[in-house]
N, C-alpha and C positions, 0 to 999 in steps of 0.2 A: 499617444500611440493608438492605431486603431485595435477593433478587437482579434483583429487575426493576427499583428504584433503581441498582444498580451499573449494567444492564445502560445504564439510561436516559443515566447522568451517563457511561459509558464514550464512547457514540455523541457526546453534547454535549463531550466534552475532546475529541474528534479534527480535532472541527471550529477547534481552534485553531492547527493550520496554517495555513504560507505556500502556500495551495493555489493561487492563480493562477500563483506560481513552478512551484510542484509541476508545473503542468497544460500549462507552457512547456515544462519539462525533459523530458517525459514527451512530446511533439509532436514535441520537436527528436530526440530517442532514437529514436520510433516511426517517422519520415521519413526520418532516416539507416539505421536497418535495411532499410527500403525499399527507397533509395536502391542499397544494397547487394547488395538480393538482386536486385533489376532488372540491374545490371550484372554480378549473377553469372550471369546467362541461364538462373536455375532458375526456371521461366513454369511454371505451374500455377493453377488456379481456386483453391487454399485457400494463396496466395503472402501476403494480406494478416494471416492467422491469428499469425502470428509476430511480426511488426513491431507488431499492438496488443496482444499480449500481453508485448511489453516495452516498448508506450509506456505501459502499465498500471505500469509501477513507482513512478511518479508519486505511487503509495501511501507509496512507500518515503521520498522525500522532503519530503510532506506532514507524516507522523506525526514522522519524525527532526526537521524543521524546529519544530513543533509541540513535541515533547521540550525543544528548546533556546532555545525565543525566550521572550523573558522580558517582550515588552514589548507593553504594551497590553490584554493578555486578560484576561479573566474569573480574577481571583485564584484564586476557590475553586474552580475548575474545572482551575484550573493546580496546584493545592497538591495536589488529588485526584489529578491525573494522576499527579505525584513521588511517591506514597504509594503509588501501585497503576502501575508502568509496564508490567506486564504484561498487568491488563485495558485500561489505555488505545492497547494497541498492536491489543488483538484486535478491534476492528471496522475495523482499514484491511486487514489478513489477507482478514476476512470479506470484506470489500468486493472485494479484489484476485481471490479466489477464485471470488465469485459471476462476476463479468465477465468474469473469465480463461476459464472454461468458458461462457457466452455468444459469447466473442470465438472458440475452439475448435468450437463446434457451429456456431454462424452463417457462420461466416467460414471455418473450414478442414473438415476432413472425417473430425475424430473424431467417436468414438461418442461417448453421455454416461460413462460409466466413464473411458474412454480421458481424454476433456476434463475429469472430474476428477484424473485421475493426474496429469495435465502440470498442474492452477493447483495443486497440491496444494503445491508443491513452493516455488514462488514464493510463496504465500500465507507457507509457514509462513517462510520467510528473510526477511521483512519484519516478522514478527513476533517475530521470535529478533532483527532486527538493532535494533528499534523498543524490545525490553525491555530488552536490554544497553546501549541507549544512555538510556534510564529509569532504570535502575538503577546506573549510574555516576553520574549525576546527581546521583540522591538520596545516592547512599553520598558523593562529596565534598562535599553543601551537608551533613552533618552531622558532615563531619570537620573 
């Protein structure tokens, strides 16, 4: 396949997450951090920057969910994933990264550099956490 097939079939395997789970966990995450910093009485205009940047992990449990459910999806798109769990983890990275710095510039009161350093961080541990659990996968369905 060329690489704009990977990149195509990488985007369509991610979508094979429990993403309304995903997108629950990730509300219940970003309203409790809320919740918390409200009652820590740190009051500031860029208070909400934090709290969607970790209701954004939601990446996190999409793709890992996605890695291990077995049932219902698109075979070849599942068999693809287990063969390559490292590009199928790179467009939720992508994804977490692009909004994490959107959620940083919009919402809080970094620069755009700064708003990249802080999703840089978080993108990539979704995608280191999203390949290892890819790649244990594949390593026991062939042992």
């Amino acid at each position: 396949m060329s690489r704009r097939e990977n990149r195509q079939v990488a985007v369509a395997a991610a979508t094979l997450g429990p993403w309304r789970t995903a997108a629950g966990v990730g509300a219940v995450v970003g309203v409790t951090d809320l919740v918390v910093d409200l009652v820590d009485g740190d009051w500031s205009p860029s208070m909400l920057a934090g709290p969607a940047g970790v209701a954004l992990f939601f990446f996190l449990v999409g793709t890992v969910g996605g890695r291990l459910r077995r049932d219902g999806a698109d075979r070849r798109l599942q068999k693809w994933a287990n063969e390559h769990p490292w590009q199928a983890a790179a467009p939720a990275g992508g994804g977490l990264l692009v909004l994490n710095m959107l959620a940083q510039l919009v919402l809080g009161d970094a620069g755009l550099f700064e708003a990249f350093f802080l999703s840089l961080f978080p993108a990539a541990l979704v995608v280191t956490v999203a390949g290892v659990v890819g790649s244990v996968k594949r390593a026991r369905e062939k042992g």
